[in-house]
C-alpha positions in Angstrom: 98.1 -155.7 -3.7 97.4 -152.6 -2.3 98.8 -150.7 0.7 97.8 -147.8 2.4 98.9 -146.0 5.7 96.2 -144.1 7.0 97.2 -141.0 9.2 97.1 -137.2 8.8 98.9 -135.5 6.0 99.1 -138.1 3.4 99.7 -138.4 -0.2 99.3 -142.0 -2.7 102.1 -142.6 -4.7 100.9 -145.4 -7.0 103.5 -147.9 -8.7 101.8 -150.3 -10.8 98.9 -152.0 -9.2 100.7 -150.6 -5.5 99.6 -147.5 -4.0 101.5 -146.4 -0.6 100.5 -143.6 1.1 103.3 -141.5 2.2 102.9 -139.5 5.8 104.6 -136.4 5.8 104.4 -135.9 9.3 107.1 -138.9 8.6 109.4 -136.6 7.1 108.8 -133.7 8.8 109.4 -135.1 12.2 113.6 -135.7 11.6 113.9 -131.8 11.0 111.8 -131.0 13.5 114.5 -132.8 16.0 117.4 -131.3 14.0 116.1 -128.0 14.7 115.5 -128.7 18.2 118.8 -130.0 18.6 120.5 -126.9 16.8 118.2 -124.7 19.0 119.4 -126.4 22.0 123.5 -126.6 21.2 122.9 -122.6 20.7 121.4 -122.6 24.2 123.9 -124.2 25.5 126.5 -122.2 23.7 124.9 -118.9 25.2 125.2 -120.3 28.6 128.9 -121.4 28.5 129.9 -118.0 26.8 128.4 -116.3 29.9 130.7 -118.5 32.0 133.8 -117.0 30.1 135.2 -120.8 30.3 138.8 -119.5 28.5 139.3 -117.1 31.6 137.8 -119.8 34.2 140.5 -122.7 32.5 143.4 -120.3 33.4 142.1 -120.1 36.6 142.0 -123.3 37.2 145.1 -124.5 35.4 146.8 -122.1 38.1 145.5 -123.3 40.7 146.1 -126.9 39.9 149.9 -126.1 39.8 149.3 -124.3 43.2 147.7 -127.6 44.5 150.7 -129.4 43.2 152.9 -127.3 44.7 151.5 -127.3 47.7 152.0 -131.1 47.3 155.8 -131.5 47.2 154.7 -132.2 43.7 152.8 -135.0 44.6 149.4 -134.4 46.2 146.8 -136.8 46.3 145.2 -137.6 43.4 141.5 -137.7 44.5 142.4 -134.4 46.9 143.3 -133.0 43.7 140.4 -133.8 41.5 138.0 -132.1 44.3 140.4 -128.9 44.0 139.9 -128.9 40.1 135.9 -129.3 40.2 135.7 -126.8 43.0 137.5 -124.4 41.3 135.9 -124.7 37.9 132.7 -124.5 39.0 133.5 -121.6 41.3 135.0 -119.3 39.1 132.8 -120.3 36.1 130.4 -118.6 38.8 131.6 -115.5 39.3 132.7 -115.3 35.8 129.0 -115.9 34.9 128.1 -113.0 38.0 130.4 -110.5 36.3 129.1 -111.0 33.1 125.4 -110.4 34.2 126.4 -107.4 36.1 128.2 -105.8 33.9 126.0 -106.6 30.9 125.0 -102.8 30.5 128.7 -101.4 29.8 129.5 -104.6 27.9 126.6 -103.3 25.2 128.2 -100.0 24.6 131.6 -101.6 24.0 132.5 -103.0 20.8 134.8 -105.4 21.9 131.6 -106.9 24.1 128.6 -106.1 22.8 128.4 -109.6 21.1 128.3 -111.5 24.0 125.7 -113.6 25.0 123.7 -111.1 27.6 124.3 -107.5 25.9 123.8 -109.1 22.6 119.8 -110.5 24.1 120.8 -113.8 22.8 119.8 -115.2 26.2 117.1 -112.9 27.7 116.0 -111.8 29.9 119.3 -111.7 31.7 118.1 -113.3 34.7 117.9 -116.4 33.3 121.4 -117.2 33.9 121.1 -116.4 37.6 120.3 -119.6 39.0 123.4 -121.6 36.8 125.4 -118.9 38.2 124.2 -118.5 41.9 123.9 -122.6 42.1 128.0 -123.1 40.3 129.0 -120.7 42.7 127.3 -121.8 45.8 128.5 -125.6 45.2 131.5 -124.3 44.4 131.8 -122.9 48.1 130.8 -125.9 49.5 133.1 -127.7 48.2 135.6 -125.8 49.6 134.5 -125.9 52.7 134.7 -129.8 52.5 138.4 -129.6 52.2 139.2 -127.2 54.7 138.2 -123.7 56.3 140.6 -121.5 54.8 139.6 -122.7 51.2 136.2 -121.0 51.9 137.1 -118.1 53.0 139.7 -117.8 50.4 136.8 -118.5 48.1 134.2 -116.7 49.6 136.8 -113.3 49.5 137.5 -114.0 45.8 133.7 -114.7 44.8 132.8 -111.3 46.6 135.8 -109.7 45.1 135.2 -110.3 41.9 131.5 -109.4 41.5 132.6 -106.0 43.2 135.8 -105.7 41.1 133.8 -104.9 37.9 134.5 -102.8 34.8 133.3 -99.3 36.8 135.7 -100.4 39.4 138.7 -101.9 38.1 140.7 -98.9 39.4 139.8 -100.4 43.5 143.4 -102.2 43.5 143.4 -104.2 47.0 139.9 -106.1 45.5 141.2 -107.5 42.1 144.9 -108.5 43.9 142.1 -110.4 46.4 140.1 -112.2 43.1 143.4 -112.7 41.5 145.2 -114.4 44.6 141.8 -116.7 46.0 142.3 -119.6 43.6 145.6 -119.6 44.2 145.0 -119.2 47.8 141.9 -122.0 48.1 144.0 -125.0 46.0 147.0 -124.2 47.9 145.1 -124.5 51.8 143.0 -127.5 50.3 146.7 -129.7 50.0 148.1 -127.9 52.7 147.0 -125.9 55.7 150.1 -124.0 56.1 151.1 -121.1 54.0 155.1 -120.9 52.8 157.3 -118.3 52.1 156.9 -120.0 48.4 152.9 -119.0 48.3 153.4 -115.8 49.5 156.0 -114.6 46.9 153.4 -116.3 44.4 150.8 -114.0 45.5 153.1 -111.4 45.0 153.7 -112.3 41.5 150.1 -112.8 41.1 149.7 -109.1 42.5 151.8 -107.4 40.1 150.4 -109.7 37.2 146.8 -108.6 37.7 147.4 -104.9 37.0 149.8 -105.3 34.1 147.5 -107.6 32.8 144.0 -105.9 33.0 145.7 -102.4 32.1 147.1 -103.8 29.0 144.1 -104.9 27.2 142.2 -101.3 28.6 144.9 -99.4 26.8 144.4 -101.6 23.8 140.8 -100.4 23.6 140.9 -97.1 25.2 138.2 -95.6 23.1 136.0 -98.4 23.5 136.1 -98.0 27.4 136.4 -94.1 27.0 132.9 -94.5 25.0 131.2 -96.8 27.5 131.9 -94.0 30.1 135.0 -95.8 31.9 137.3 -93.1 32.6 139.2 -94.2 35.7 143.0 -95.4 36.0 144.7 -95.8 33.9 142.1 -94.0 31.0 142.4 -90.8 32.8 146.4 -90.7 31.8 148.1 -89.6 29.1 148.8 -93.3 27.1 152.4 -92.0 26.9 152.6 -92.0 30.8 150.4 -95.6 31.2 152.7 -97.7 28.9 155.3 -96.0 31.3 154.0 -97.8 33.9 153.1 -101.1 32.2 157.0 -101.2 31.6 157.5 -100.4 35.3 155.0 -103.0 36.0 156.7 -105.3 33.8 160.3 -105.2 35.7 158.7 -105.6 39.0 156.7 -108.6 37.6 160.1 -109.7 36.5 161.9 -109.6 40.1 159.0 -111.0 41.4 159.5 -114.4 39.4 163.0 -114.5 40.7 162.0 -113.6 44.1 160.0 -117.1 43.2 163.5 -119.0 43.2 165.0 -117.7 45.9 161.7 -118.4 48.7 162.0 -122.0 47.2 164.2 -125.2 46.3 164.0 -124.6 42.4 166.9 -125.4 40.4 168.2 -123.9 37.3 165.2 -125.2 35.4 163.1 -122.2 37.1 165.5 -119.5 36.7 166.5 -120.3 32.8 163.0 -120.3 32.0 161.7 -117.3 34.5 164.8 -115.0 33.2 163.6 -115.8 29.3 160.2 -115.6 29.9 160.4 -112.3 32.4 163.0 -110.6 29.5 160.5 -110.9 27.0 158.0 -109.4 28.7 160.1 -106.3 29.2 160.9 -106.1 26.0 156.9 -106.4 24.9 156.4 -103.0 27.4 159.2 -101.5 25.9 158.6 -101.8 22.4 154.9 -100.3 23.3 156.3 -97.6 25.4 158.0 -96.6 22.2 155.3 -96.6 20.0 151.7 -96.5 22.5 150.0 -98.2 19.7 146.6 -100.2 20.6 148.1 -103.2 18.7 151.2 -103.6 21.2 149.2 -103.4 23.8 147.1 -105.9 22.9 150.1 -108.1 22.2 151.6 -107.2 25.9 147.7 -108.5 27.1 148.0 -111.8 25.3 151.6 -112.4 26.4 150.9 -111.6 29.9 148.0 -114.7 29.6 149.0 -118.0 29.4 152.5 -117.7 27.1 154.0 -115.7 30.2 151.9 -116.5 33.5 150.7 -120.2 32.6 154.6 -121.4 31.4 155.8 -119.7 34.5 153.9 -122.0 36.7 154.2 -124.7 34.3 158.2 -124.5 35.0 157.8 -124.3 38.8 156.0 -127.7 39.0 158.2 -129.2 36.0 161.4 -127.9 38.1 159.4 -129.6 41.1 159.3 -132.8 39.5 162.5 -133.3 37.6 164.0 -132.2 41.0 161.8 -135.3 42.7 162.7 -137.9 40.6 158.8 -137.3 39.0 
């Protein structure tokens, strides 16, 4: 018996009185789809580096507590499942904005230059416009939806942070604005009132920003310096900027017990606020004493999520506990 396959690309492989003809089209066509599917997960992968998701899940994770907050604790569930999508895709947006405007100074930094637009990986840079433009825009809408003030909360941080840019990190009243508008749209979006409680969390959030951002500049100073970013705090001696991180760092400090006191927060808050806030002084103070990149780059990653995100994790836990959960 014989049996044979006609199509393009064939070869007979004969086994006794059998011959098959073997298609390598047939065998071609499963790597063909790998590689598409490889080429595509890169794709993707270029796309969500541009939206900076680490930075965006902060954000978001912050605003959540604010919405809990806001919420005695409790807020509605389906209210806050709109807050969370609103917010992700919002500042996944402007995340993604930054990134494409700032994609010129990010290619003469080391620390940046292997990111998805300087590096050409996804070019030309316009491509990631319309993801951008379209997160962003639904990202308003949404706010809208739940209220007013969540827009124009939103609409002041979205503008703030495209503005608030490498060349202009020194303009301080725009990246307090982009650091307080998440805060500001989850808290409006459970409740329309402010508190004395949001705005001493603004506050915090306000002294936060600075310490942050200027921590991780001093860490690479020459890499800004070499990018041509020369503004505050580069244009200081690093002696007198780790001065004022550590002046930062104790009015970052008061401002978490400030926290206690415009609220109903137990012991839980303070215990945990006072360990957290004296370990942050102690991070400034050990880099005032030596001004070395490396402790400044530990005071940036302790000012992230360790310090800010535990902070807000123990006002809602304090929230709870004090609720009966």
């Amino acid at each position: 018996m014989k049996m044979t396959i006609q199509r393009n690309d064939t070869s007979d492989v004969t086994r006794g009185s059998e011959t098959l003809s073997l298609d390598y089209a047939d065998v071609a066509l499963p790597a063909q789809r790998l590689s598409w599917l490889k080429a595509t997960c890169i794709t993707v992968g270029n796309y969500l580096d541009v939206l900076k998701l680490r930075e965006t899940s902060l954000i978001v994770f912050l605003g959540a507590c604010a919405a809990i907050l806001a919420g005695g604790g409790h807020p509605p569930v389906e209210r806050l499942s709109i807050v969370l999508v609103a917010l992700f895709i919002a500042s996944a947006g402007a995340n993604g904005l930054t990134n494409y405007l700032d994609r010129a100074i990010d290619a003469r930094m080391e620390r940046t230059k292997h990111r998805a637009l300087p590096s050409k990986r996804l070019h030309p840079a316009e491509k990631v416009l319309p993801l951008t433009l379209g997160l962003t825009i639904a990202g308003l809408v949404l706010a809208w939806y739940m209220h007013p003030f969540c827009f124009f909360a939103g609409l002041g941080g979205t503008v703030a942070a495209t503005v608030w840019r490498k060349r202009w990190t020194c303009v301080f009243p725009q990246g307090v604005l982009a650091s307080c508008a998440p805060i500001l749209a989850a808290w409006f979006a459970i409740q329309s009132t402010p508190s004395w409680l949001l705005l001493s969390i603004c506050l915090l959030i306000s002294i936060w920003m600075p310490l942050h951002l200027w921590s991780v500049m001093l860490a690479w100073r020459d890499d800004y310096v070499n990018a041509g970013i020369k503004f505050f705090p580069l244009n200081l001696r690093v002696e007198r900027a780790a001065k004022i991180l550590v002046a930062l760092s104790f009015l970052l400090y008061a401002s978490s017990i400030a926290v206690y006191f415009t609220s109903d927060f137990t012991w839980i808050y303070m215990v945990i606020a006072n360990i957290l806030g004296i370990t942050l002084v102690y991070t400034s103070l050990r880099l005032a004493a030596s001004t070395s990149s490396k402790r400044s780059w530990t005071l940036y990653k302790l000012s992230a999520f360790p310090y800010m995100g535990l902070l807000f994790v123990a006002m809602c836990l304090d929230m709870w506990l004090r609720g009966g959960l």
